[in-house]
Every structure is written in structure tokens, then in C-alpha cells.
DSSP file (Angstrom, degrees, kcal/mol; ACC not computed):
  #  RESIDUE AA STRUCTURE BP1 BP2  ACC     N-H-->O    O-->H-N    N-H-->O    O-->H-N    TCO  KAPPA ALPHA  PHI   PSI    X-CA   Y-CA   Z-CA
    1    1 A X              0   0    0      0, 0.0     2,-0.5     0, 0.0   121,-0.0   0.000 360.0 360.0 360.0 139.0   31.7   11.8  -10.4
    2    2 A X        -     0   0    0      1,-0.1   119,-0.0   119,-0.0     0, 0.0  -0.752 360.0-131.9-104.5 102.7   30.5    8.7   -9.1
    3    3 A X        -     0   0    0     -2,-0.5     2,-0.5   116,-0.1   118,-0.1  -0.095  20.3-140.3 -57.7 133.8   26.8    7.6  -10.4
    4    4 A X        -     0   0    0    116,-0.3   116,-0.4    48,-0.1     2,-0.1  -0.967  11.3-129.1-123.7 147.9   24.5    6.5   -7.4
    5    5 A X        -     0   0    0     -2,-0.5     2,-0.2   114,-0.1   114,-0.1   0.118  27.9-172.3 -96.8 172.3   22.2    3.5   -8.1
    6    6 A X        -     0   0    0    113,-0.1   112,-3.6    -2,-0.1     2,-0.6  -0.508   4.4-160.6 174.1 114.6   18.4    4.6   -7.0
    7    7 A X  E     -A  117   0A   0    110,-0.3     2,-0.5    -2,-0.2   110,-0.2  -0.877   4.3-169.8-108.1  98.2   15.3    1.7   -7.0
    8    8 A X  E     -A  116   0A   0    108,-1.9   108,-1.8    -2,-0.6     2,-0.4  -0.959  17.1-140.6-109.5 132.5   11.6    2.6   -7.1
    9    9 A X  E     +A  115   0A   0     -2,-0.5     2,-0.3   106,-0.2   106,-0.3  -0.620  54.1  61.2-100.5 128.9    9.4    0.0   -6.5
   10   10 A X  S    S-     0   0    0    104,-1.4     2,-0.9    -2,-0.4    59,-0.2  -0.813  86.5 -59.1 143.3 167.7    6.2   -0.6   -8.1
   11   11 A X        -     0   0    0     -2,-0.3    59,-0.1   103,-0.2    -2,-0.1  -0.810  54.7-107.8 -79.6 100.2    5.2   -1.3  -11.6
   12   12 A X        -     0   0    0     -2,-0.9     2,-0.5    57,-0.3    68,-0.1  -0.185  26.6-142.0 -38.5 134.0    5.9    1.1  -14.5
   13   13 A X        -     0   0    0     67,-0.1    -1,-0.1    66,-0.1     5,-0.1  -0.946  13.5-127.1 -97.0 102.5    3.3    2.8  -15.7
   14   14 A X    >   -     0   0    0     -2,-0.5     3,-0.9     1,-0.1     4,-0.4  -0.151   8.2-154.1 -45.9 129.5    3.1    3.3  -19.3
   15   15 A X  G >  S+     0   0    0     64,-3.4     3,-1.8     1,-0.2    -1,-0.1   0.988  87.3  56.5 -78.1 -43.2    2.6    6.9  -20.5
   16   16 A X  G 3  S+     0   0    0      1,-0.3    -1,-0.2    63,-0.2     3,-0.2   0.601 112.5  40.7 -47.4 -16.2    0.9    6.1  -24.0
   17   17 A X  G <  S+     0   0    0     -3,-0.9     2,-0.3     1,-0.2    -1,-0.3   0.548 105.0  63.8-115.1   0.7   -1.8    4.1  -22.7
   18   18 A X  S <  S+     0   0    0     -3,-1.8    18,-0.3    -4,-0.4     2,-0.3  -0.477  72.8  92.3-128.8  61.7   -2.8    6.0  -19.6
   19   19 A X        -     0   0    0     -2,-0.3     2,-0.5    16,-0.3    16,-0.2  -0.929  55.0-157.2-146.6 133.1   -4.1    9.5  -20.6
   20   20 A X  B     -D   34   0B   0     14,-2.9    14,-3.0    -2,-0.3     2,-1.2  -0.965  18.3-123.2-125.3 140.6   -7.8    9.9  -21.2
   21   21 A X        +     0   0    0     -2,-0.5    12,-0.2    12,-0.2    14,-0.0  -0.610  32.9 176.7 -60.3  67.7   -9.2   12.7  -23.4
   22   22 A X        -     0   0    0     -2,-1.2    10,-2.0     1,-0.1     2,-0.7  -0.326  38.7 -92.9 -85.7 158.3  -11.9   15.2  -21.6
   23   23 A X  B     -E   31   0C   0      8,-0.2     8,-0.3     1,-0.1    -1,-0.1  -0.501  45.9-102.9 -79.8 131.3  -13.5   18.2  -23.2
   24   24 A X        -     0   0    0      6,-1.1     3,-0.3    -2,-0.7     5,-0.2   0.068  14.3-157.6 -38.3 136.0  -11.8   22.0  -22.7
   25   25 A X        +     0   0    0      1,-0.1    -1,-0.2     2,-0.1     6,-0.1  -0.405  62.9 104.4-133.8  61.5  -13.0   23.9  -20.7
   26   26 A X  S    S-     0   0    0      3,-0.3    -1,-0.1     0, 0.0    -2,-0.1   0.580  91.0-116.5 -73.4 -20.4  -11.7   26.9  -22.2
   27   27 A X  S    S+     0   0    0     -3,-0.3    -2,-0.1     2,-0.0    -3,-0.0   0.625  96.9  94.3 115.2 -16.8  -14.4   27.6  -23.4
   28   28 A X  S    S-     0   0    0      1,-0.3     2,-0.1     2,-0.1    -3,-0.1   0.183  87.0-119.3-132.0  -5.3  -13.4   27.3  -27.2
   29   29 A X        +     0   0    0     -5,-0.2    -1,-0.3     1,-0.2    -3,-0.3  -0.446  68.4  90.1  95.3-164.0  -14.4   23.6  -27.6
   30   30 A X  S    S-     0   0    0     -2,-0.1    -6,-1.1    -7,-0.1     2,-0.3  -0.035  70.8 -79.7  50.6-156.6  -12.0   20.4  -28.6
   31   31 A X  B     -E   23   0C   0     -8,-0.3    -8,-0.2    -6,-0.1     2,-0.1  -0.868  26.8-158.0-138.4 151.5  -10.2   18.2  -26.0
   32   32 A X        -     0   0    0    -10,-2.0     2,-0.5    -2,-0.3    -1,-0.1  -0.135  25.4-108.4 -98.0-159.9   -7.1   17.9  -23.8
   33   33 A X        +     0   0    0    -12,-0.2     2,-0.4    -2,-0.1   -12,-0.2  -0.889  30.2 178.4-141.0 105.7   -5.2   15.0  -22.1
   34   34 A X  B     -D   20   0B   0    -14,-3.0   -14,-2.9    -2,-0.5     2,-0.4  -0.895  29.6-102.6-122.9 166.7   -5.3   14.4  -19.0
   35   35 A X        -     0   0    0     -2,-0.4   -16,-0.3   -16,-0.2     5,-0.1  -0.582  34.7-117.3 -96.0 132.3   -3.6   11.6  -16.9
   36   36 A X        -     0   0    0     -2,-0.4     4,-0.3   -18,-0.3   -18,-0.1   0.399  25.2-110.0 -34.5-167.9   -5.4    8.4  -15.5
   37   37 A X  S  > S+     0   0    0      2,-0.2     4,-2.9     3,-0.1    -1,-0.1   0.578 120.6  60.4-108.3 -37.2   -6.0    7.5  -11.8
   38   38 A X  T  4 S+     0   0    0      1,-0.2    -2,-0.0     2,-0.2    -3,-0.0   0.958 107.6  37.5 -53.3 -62.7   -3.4    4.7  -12.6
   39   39 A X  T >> S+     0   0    0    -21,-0.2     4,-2.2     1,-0.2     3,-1.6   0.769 113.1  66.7 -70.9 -29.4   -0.3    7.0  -13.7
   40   40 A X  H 3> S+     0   0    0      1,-0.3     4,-1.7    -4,-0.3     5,-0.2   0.944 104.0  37.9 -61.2 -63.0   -1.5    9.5  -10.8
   41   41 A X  H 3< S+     0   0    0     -4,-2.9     4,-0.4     2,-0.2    -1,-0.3   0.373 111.8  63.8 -91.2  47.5   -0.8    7.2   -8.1
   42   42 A X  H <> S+     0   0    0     -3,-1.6     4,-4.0     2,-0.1     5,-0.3   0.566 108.5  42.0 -99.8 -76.3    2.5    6.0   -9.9
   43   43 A X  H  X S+     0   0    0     -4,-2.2     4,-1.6     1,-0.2    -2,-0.2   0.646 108.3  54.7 -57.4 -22.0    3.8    9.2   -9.7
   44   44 A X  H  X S+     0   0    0     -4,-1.7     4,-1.4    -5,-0.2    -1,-0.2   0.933 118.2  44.6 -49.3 -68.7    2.7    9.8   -6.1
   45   45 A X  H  > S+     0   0    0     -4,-0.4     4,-2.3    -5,-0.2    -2,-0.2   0.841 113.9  41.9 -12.6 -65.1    4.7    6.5   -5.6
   46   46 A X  H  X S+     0   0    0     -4,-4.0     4,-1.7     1,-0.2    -1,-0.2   0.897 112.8  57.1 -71.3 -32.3    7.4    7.2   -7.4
   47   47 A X  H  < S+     0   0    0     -4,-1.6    -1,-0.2    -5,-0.3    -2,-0.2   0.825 109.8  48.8 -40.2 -48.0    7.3   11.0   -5.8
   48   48 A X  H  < S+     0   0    0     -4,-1.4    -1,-0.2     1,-0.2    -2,-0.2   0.814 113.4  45.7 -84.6 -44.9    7.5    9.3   -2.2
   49   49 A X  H  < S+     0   0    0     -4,-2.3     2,-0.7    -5,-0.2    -1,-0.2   0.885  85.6  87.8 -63.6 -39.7   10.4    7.0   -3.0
   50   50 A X     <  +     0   0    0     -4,-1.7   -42,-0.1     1,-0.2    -1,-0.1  -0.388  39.4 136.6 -82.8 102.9   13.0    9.1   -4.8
   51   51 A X    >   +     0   0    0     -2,-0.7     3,-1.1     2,-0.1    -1,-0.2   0.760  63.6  60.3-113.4 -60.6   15.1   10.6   -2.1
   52   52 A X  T 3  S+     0   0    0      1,-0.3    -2,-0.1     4,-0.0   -48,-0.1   0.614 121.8  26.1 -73.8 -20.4   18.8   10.2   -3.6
   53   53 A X  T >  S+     0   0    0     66,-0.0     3,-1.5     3,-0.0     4,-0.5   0.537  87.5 127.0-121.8  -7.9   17.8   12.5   -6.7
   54   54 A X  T <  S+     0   0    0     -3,-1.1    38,-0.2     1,-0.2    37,-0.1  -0.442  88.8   0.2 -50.3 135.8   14.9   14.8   -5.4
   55   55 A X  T 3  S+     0   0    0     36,-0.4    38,-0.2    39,-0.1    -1,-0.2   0.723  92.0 130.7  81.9  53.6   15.4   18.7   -5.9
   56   56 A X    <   -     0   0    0     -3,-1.5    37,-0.3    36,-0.3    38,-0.1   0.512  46.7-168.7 -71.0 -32.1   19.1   17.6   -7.7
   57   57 A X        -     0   0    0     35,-2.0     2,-0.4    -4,-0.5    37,-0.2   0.978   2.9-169.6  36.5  64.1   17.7   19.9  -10.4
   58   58 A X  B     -f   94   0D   0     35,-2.2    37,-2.0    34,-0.1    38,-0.3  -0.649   9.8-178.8 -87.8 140.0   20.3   18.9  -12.8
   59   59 A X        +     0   0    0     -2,-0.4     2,-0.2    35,-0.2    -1,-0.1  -0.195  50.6  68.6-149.6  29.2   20.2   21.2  -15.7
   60   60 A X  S    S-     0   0    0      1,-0.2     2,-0.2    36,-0.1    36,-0.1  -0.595  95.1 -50.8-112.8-172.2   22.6   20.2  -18.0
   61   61 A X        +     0   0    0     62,-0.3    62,-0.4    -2,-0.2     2,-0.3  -0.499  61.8 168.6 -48.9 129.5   23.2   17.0  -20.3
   62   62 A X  E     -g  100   0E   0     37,-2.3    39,-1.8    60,-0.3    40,-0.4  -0.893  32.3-127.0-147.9-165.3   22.8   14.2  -18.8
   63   63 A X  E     - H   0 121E   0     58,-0.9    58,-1.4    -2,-0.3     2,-0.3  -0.799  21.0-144.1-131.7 148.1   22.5    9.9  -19.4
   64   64 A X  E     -gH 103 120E   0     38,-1.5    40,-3.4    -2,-0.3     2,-0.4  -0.986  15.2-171.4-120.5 121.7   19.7    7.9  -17.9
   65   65 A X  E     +gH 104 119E   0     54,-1.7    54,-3.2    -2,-0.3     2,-0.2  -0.994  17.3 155.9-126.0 156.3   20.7    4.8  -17.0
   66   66 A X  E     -g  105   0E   0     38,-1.9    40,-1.1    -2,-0.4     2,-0.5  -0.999  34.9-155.3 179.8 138.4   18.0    2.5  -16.0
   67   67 A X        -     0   0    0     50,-0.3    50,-1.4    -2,-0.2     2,-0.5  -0.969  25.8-147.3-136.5 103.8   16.9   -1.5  -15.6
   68   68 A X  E     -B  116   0A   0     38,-0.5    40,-3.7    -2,-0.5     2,-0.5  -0.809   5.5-161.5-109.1 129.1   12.9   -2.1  -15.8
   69   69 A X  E     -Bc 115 108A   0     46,-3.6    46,-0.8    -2,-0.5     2,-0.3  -0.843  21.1-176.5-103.9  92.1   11.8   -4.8  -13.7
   70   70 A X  E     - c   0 109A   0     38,-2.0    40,-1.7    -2,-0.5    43,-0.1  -0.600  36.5-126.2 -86.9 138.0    8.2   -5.7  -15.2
   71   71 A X  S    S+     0   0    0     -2,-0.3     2,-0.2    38,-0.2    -1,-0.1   0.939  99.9  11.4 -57.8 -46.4    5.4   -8.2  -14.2
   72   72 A X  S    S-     0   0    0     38,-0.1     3,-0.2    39,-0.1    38,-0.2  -0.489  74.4-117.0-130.6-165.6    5.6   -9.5  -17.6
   73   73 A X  S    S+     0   0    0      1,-0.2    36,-0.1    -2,-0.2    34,-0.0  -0.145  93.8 100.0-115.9  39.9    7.9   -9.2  -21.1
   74   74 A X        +     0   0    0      2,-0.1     2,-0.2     0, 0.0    -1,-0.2  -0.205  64.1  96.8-147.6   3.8    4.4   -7.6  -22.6
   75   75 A X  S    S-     0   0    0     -3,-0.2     2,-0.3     1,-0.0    -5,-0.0  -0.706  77.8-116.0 -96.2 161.4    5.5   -4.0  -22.3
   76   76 A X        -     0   0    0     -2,-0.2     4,-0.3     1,-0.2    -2,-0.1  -0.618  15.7-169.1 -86.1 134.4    6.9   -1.2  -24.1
   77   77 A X  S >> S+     0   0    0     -2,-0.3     4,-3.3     2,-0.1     3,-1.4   0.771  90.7  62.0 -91.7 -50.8   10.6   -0.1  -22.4
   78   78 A X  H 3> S+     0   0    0      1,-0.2     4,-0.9     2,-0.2    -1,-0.1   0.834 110.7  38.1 -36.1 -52.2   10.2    3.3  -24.9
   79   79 A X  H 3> S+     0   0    0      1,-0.3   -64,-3.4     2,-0.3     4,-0.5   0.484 110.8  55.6-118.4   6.7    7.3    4.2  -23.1
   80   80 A X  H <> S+     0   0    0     -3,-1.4     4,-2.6    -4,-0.3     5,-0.4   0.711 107.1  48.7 -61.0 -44.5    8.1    3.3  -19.7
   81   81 A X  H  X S+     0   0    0     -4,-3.3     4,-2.5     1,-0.2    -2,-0.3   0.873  96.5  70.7 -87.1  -2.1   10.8    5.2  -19.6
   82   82 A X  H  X S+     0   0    0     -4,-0.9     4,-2.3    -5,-0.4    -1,-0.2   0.920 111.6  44.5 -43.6 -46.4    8.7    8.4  -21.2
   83   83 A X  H  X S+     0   0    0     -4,-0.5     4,-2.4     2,-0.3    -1,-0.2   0.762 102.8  53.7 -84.3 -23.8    7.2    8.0  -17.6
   84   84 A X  H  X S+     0   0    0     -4,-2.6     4,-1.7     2,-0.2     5,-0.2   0.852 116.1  51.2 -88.4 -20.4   10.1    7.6  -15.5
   85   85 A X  H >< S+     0   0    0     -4,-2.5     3,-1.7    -5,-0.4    -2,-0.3   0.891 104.1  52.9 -13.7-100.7   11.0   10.8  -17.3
   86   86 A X  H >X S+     0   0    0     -4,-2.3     4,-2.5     1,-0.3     3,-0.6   0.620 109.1  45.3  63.6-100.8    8.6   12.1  -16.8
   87   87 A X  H 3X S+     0   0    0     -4,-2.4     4,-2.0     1,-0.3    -1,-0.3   0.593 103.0  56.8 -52.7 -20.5    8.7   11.6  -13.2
   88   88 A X  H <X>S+     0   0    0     -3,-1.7     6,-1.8    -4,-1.7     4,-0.8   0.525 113.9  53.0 -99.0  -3.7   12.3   12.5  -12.1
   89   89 A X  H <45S+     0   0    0     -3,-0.6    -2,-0.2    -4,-0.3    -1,-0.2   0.798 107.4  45.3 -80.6 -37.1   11.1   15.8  -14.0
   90   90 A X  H  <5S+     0   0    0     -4,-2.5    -2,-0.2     1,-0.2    -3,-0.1   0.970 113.8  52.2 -56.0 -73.0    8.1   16.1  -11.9
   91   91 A X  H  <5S-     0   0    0     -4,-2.0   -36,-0.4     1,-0.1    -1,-0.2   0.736 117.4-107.3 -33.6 -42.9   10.5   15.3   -8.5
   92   92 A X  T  <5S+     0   0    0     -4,-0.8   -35,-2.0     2,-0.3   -36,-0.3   0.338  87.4 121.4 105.0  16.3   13.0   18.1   -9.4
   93   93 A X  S   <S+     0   0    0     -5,-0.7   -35,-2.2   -37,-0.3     2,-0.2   0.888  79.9  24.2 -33.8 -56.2   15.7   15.7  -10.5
   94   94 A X  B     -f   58   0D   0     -6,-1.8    -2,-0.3   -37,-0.2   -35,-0.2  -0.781  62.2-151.6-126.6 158.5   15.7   17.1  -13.6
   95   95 A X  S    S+     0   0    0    -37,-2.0     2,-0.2     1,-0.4   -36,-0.2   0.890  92.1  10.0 -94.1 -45.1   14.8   20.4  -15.2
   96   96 A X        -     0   0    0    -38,-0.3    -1,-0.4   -36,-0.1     3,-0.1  -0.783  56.0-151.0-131.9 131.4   14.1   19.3  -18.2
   97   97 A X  S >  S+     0   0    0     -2,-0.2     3,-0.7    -3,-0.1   -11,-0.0   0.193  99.9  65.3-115.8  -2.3   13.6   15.5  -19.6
   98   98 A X  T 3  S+     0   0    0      1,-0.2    -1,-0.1   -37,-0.0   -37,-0.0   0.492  88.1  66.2 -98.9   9.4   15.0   17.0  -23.4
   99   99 A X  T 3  S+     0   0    0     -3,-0.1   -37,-2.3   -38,-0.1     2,-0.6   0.619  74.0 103.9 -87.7  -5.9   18.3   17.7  -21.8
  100  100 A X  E <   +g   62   0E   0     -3,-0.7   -37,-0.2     1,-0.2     3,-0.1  -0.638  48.5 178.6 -71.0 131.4   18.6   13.6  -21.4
  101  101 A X  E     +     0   0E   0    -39,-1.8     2,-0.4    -2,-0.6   -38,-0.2   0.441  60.0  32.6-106.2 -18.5   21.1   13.1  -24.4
  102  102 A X  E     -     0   0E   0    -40,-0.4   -38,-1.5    -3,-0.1     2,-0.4  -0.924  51.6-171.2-156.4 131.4   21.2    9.5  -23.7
  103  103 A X  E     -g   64   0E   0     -2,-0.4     2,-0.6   -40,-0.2   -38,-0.2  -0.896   3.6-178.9-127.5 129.5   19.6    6.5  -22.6
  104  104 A X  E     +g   65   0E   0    -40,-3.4   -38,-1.9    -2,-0.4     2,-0.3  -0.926  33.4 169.5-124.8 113.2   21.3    2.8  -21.9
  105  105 A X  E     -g   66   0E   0     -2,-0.6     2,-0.2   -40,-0.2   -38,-0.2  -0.955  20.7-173.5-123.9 153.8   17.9    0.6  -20.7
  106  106 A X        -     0   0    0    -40,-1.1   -38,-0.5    -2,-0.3     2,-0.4  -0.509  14.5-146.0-115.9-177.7   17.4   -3.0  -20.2
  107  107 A X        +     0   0    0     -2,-0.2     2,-0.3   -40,-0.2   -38,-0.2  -0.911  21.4 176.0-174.2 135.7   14.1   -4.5  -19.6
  108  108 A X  E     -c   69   0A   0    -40,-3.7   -38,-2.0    -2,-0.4     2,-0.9  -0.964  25.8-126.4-143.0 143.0   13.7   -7.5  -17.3
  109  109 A X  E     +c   70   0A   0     -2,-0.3     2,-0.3   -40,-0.2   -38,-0.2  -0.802  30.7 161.0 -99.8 123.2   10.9   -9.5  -16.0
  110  110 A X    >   -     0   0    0    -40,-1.7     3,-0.7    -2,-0.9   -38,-0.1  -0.813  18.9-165.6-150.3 106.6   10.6  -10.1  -12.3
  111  111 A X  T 3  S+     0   0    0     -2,-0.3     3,-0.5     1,-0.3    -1,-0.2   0.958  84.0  42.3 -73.9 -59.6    6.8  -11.2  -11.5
  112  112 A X  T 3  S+     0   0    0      1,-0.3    -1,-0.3   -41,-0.1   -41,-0.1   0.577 123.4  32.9 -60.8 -26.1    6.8  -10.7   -7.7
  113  113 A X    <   -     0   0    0     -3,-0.7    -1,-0.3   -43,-0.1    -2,-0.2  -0.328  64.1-175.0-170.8  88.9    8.6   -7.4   -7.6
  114  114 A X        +     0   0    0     -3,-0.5  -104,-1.4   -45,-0.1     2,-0.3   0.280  26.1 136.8 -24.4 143.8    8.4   -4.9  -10.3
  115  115 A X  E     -AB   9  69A   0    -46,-0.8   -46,-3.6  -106,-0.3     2,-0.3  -0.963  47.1-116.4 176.5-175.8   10.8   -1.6   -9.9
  116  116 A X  E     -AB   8  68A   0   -108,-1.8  -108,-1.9    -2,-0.3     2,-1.4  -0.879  18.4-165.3-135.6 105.0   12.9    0.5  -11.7
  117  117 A X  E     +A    7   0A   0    -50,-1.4     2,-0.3    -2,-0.3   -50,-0.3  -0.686  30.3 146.8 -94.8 110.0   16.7    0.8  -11.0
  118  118 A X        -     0   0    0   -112,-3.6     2,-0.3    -2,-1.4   -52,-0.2  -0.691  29.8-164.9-129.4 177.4   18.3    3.8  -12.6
  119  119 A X  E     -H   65   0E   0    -54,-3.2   -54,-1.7    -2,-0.3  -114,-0.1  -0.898  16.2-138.1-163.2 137.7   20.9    6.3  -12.0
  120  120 A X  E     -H   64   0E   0   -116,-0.4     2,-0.3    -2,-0.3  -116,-0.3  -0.336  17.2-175.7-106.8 157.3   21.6   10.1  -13.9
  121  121 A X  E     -H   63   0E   0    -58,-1.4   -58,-0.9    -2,-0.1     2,-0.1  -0.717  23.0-122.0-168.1 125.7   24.8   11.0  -14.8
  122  122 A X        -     0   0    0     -2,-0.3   -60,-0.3   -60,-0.2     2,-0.2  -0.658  26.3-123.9 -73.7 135.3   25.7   14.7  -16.4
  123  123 A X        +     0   0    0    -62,-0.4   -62,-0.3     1,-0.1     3,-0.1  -0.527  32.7 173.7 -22.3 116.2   27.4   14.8  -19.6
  124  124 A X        +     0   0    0      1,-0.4     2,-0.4    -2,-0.2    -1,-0.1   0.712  69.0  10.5 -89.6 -49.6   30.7   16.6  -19.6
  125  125 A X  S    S-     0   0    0      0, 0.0    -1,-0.4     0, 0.0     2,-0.1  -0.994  81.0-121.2-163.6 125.3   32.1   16.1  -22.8
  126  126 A X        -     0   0    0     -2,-0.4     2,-0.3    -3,-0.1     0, 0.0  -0.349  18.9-166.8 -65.7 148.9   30.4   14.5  -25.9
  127  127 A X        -     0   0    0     -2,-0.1     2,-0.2     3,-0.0     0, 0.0  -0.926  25.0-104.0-132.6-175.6   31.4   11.8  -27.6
  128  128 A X     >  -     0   0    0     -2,-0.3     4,-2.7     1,-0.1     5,-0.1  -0.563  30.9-114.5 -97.9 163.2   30.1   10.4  -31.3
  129  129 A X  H  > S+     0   0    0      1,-0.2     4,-1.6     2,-0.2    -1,-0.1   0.798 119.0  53.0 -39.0 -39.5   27.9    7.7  -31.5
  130  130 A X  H  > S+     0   0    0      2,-0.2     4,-1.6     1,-0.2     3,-0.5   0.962 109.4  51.8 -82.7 -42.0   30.6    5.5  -33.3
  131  131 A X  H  > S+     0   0    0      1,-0.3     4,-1.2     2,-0.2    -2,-0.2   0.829 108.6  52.9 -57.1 -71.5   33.1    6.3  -30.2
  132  132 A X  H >X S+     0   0    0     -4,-2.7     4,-1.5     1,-0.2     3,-1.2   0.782 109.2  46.7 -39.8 -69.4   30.4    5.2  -27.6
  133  133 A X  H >X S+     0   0    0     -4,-1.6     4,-1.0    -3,-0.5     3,-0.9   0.912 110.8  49.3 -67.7 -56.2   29.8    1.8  -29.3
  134  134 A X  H 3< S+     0   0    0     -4,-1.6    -1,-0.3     1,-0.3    -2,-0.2   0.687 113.7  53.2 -67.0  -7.7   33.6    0.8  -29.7
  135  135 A X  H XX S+     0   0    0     -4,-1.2     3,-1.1    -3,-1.2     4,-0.6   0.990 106.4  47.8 -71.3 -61.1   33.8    1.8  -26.1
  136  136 A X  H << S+     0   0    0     -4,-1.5    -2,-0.2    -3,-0.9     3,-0.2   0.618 111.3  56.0  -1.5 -57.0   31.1   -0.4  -25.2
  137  137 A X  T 3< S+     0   0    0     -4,-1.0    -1,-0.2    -5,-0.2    -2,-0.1   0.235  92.6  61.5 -91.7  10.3   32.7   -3.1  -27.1
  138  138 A X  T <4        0   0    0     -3,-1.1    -2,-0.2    -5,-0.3    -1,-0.2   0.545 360.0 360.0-118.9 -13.3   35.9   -3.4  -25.7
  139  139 A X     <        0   0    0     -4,-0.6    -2,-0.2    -3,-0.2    -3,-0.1   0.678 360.0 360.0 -85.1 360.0   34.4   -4.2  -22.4
């Protein structure tokens, strides 16, 4: 099956840094996490863009494959892609973001216009780690 390319525009929001603590109101004391104003309209964004993989509700194995376009080289790619996770879960892309078995990311700087170009593809058939690379290395 033939992987389709998909571009959201906008600046990755990192998840690690954009969660603020408030107190429960269970009722029982401590604190939660909840997510900033920043990652809130990211994901509204990102919500608004994603047409070519909305409500796929892929629910298998799958690969993320994915090219993050950044204002600067001064970011995390791990925790960017936590968010774009994240998000294609939120969209109904995915069922799950612990069924991604694999991730191939770059990280790129492009000042003027930030985005994320990624594309899903379900796993059929494993291969090992070692398999993967020498594949990888023969192109």
C-alpha cells in the first residue's frame, strides 16, 4: 500500500515543556497536568489541517514517518514527535500512539515556515532491527 505524504503547518509544540500542574479537584488533594494555551491551539491547528488521515483509525502496527521543520535547531525531535503523536491520536488517525512500532524522523530548520511532513504506514510483517538497518544500507 502506497504511503501518502501529509504537511501540517505551524510550529511543533513540544509536549514536555507545555503542561502546567493545577490542584485536583477530586477532592483528595495533590495535582494533575494539564495542557498549556500554547499546545491547545497546536492541536486545534493541527486538528483543522489533517484531512488525508482523519478518522483512518488505524489499529494495528504501524511506522511514523515524519520530517520536522523548526524555527530553529534548538529543539527536542523526541518530544516533538510525543505531540504529533499525540495529535494524529487525538484526530482519529490512530487508535492508539503505543501501537507505533517504529519511527524514521529527521529534524530540519526552516525559519519562515515551520511544519511537519509525515506519513503512517501499517506494519504487516516484522522485521529485526539488524534486517531494517542492512536494508537501509543498501540504498
Amino acid at each position: 500500500m502506497e504511503m501518502e505524504k501529509e504537511t501540517i503547518y505551524g510550529q511543533v509544540i513540544p509536549k514536555s515543556n507545555n503542561y502546567m500542574t493545577v490542584p485536583n479537584d477530586n477532592g483528595h488533594g495533590g495535582r494533575r497536568l494539564i495542557k498549556n494555551k500554547a499546545m491547545h491551539e497546536y492541536e486545534k491547528s493541527f486538528c483543522l489541517q489533517c484531512r488525508k488521515y482523519r478518522g483512518r483509525r488505524i489499529s494495528s502496527n504501524f511506522r511514523l514517518y515524519c520530517v520536522v521543520y523548526q524555527r530553529s535547531k534548538r529543539f527536542d525531535l523526541d518530544n516533538s514527535i510525543k505531540t504529533i503523536l499525540d495529535c494524529l491520536q487525538y484526530v482519529g488517525a490512530i487508535t492508539d500512539d503505543n501501537l507505533c512500532v517504529e519511527i524514521v524522523a529527521k529534524k530540519r530548520v526552516d525559519k519562515a515556515n515551520p511544519r511537519v511532513e509525515y506519513g503512517l504506514q501499517e506494519v504487516v510483517t516484522e522485521q529485526s532491527l539488524f534486517e531494517l538497518h542492512d536494508s537501509y544500507n543498501r540504498r
